[in-house]
C-alpha positions, 0 to 999 in steps of 0.5 A, spaced: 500 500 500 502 507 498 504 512 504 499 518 504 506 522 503 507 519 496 500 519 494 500 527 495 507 528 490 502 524 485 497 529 486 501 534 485 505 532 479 498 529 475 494 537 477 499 542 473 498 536 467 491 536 467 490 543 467 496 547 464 491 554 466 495 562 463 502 559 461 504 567 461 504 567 469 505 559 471 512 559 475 517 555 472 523 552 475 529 551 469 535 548 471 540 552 467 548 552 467 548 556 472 543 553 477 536 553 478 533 560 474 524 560 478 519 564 475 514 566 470 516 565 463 518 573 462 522 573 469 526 567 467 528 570 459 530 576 463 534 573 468 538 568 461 538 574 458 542 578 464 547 571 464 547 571 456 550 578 457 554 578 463 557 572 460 559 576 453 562 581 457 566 577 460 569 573 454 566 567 455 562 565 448 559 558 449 556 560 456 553 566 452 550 562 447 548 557 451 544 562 456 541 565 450 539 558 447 536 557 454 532 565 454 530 563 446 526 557 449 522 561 453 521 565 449 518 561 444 514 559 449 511 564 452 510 566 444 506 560 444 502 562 450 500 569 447 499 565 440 494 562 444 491 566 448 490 571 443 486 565 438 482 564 445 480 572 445 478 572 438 474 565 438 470 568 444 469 575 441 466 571 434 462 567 439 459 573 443 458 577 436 454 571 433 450 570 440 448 578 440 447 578 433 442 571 434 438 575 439 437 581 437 434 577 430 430 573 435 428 580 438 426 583 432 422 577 430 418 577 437 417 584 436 415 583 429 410 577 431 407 582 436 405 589 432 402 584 428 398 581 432 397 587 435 393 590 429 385 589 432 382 583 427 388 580 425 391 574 427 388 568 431 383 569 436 382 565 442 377 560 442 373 562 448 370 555 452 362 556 453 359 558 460 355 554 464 349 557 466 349 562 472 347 558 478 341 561 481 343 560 489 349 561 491 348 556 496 348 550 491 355 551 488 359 550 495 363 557 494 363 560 500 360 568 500 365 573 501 364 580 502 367 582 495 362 578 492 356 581 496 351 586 492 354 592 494 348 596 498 346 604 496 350 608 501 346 611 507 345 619 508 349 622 513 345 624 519 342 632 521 347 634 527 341 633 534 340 639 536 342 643 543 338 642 550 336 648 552 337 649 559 332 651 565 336 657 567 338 663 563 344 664 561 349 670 559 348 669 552 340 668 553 335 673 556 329 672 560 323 677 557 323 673 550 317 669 550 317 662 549 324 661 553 322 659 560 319 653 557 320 646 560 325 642 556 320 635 556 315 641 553 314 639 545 314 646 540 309 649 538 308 647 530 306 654 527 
């Protein structure tokens, strides 16, 4: 049976095979002539590129070359990677063209479909399902009577404001020599 420790490093390697995702910013580790070099494609052609020239520079024309020869695959590499990424974005810009383009014929259609059945006789007209006869009892058909299926009643007109007591004693307002006034309260009015 694998030790759990092996069976990660398995994982590892399998994962970056799977899914190579942006070439352009993947870390690399290259074993050049001068150690490891680590990073993204562009860091690592700079970095063979400083070599390269610091090798020329100091006469030593095989290392140079052989710096150079290291920069050169990165950097088809990573042109590669730009070649490829940039037919993606075409690819997905022609799909999104053709997409919106499909809709907005589909738009056109609909709204086409539309003005024209909206012109009064033509076009189809739904078939209309005959009405069973209006049940006389509303008892009968097992539907319960709800307050917004009543006859509404004729509203009721408004009351006369009652009219005040008068009082037994007089009051500033009233005087006592008017005649009528010391009427009792129980006392019906005299019709004229």
């Amino acid at each position: 049976m694998r030790s759990p420790k092996s069976r990660s490093r398995n994982n590892k390697s399998n994962r970056n095979r799977n899914n190579p995702g942006n070439i352009i910013n993947r870390v690399y580790d290259s074993s050049g002539p001068e150690g490891k070099v680590r990073g993204t494609p562009q860091q690592i052609i700079d970095k063979y590129t400083q070599l390269a020239r610091d090798a020329f520079l100091s006469n030593d024309r095989v290392a140079g070359e052989n710096f150079q020869q290291h920069a050169e695959h990165y950097t088809r590499l990573l042109s590669e990677a730009q070649k490829e990424m940039d037919a993606r974005r075409q690819q997905t810009e022609q799909q999104n063209r053709e997409r919106q383009q499909r809709e907005k014929e589909e738009r056109d259609a609909r709204a086409e479909r539309k003005s024209s059945q909206d012109v009064a006789g033509d076009g189809d007209q739904p078939d209309v399902a005959p009405q069973p006869e209006m049940m006389a009892d509303a008892s009968e058909s097992g539907l319960v009577e709800t307050p917004e299926s009543k006859p509404k009643k004729a509203p009721a007109r408004p009351r006369k404001p009652r009219k005040p007591a008068k009082s037994d004693t007089p009051t500033n307002d009233q005087s006592s020599d008017q005649p009528g006034d010391n009427k009792a309260p129980d006392a019906p009015e005299a019709a004229e």
